[in-house]
N, C-alpha and C positions, 0 to 999 in steps of 0.2 A: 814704778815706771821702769821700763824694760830702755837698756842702750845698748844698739847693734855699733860695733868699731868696725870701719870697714879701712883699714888701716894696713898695710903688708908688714910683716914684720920677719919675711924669709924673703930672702934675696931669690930670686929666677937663678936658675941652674945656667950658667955660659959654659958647661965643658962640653962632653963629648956629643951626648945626645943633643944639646940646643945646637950645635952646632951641624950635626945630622938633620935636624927641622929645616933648619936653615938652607941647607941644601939643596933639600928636596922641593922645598916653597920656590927658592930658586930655578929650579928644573920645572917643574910643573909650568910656571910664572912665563917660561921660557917656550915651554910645549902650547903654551897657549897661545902665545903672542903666534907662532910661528903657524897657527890654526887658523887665527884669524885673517892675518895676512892671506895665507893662502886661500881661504874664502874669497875676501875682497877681489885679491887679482882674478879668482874661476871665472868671479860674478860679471867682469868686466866683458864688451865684445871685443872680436879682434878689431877692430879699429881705435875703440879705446886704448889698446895695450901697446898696436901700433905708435900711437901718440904719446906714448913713454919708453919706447924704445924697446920693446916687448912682444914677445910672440909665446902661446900659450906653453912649449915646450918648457920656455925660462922660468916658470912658475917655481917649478921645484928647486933649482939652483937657487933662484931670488933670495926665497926662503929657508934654506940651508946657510945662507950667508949674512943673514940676519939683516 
């Protein structure tokens, strides 16, 4: 009878490089949020965006400021 161990037995790397992953997941995570936002408000009319205090130019500020 055959036993697979699916068990770790090396620790994950936390220096340099995980810590480079990390960053970049972060940045990405970050580029996307601020992707979507900016969709949503495009998507909106201006009377919409009127109604949050908002005129199409603010779009990009908005989202620069997270």
């Amino acid at each position: 009878m055959a036993v697979i161990d699916t068990t770790r037995t090396h620790a994950v790397p936390a220096g340099q490089f995980g810590q480079a992953v990390a960053k970049f997941v972060g940045a990405f995570a970050a580029w996307n949020d601020a992707r979507a936002t900016r969709k949503a408000l495009s998507q909106l009319s201006d009377r919409e965006l009127d109604d949050i205090g908002l005129c199409r130019s603010d779009i990009d500020s908005v989202v620069r400021q997270g």
